[in-house]
N, C-alpha and C positions, 0 to 999 in steps of 0.2 A: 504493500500500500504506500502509496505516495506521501499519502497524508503526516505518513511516522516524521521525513524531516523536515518539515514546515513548522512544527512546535514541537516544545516538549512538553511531557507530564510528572506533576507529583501527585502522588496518590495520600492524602489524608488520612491513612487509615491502620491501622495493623492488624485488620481482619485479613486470614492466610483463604476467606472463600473470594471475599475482594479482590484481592493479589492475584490469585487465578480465573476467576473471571474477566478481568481487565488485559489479564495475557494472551487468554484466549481470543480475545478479540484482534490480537495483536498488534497491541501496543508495549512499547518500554516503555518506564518510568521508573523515577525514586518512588521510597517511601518514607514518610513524614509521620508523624502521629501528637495528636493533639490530648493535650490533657487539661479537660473540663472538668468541673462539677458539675456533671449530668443532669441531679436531681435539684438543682438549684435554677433551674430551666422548666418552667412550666406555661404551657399553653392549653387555649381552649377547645381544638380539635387535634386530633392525632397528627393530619396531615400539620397543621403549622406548627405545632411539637417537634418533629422530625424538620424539619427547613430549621428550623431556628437551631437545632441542634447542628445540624451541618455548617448552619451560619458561623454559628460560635467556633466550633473545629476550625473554618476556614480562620477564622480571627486568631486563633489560638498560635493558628500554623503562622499566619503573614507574619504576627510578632518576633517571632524569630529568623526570619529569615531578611537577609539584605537586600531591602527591595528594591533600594536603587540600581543595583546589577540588573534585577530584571528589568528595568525598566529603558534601561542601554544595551540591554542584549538585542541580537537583530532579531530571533526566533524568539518567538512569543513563550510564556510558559503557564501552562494550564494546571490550577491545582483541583484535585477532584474530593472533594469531603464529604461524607452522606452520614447517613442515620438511619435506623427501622427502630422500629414499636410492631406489637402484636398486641390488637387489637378483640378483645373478646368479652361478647353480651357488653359492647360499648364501653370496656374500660380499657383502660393503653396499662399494657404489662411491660415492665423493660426487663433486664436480667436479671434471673431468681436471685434475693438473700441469703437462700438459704438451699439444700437438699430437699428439709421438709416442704418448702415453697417452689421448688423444681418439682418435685413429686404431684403434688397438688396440680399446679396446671396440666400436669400431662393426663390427671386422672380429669380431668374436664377437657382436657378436647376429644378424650375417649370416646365415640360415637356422635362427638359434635363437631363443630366447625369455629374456625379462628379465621381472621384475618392478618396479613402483614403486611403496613404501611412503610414504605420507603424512599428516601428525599436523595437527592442527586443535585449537586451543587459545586458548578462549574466555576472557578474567578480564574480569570487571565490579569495573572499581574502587571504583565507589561501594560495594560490602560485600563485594568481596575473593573472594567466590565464583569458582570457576574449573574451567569441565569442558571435557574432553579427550577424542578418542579418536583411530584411526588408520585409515588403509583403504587397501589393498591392490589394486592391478591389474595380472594377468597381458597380457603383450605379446609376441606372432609376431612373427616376421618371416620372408619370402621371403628369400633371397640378393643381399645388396646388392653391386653393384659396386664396386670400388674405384677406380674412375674418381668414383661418388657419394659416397663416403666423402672422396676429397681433396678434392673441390668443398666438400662440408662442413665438413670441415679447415679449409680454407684461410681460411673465411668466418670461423672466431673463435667462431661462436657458439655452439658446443658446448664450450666452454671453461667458460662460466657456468652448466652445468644440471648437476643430479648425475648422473654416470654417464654424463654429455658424449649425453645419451638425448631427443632431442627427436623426438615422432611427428609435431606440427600442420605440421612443417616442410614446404614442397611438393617439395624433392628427396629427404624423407624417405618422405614419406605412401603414394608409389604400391609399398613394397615392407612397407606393417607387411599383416602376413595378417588376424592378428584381434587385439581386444583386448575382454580377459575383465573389467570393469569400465567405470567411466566416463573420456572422455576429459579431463574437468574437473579428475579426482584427478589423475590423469598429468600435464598442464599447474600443478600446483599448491594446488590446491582446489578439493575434491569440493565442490557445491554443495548437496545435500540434507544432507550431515554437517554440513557450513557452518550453514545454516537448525535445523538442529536445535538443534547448540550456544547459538547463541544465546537458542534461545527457554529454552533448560536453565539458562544462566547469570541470566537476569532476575530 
């Protein structure tokens, strides 16, 4: 793709489903990571929770980096920061407290349904421009055992994702029924919103 030496990218983020979705599309980039206070961020809908959390990331990131460079560099540089929430019976869950609170959610989407909202948010530091949007995927699911639910407990790694809600999982996968969206969004970032942004922010 052409597109790769015209700009570069930083990716905002230190999720490793991020990092390989963004490669898959094939692009390089650094990676950056921002550290907020999450829960010190509150919004009235999910969707402007998730933007504003990206915002922040992206503010987090600019801080430290020397933006005059970019701004004399000839190639543009694009940073990409996002955010998800999982959204369920209309409350925004982010990453479990706890195991027992990992547990919990997974015993409720068990023959129900979740959603996962996620923001994508573009800024090109070389002129400061910066577009955004959100996207949405509805998620089944069959009746998960709670034999699969501790196994997934126990493993930790539903501790790191919001809403403790991972589908690509393989003790997860053979009970999600349908999902109404892409599986890129739900992992992280949706790749066509992805692609868009960027070419928006140039």
């Amino acid at each position: 793709m052409a597109a790769i030496s015209s700009y570069k990218i930083i990716l905002g983020s230190s999720s490793v489903a991020r990092r390989k979705i963004l490669s898959e599309m094939g692009y390089q980039f650094t990676l950056m990571t921002a550290d907020i206070d999450e829960k010190s961020i509150r919004k009235e809908t999910p969707e402007e929770l998730v933007m504003a959390l990206a915002e922040a990331k992206a503010e987090a990131i600019i801080q430290r980096l020397p933006v005059d460079d970019y701004l004399k560099d000839a190639q543009p540089t694009l940073l990409i920061t996002s955010d998800q929430v999982v959204v369920y019976e209309g409350v925004v869950r982010e990453k479990p407290s706890s195991k027992e609170e990992a547990r919990q959610f997974l015993k409720d989407y068990s023959g129900r349904h979740a959603a996962t909202v996620g923001s994508v948010l573009v800024t090109n530091l070389k002129t400061g421009l910066r577009k955004g949007d959100s996207d949405r995927v509805e998620i089944y699911f069959n009746e998960i055992p709670d034999e699969i639910i501790d196994r997934l407990v126990d493993e930790g790694i539903t501790l790191n994702v919001a809403g403790g809600l991972l589908i690509e999982h393989p003790l997860i996968l053979p009970f999600v029924k349908e999902v109404v969206g892409t599986t890129d969004s739900v992992m992280g970032l949706p790749k066509s919103l992805t692609e868009k942004l960027l070419k928006e922010a140039l």
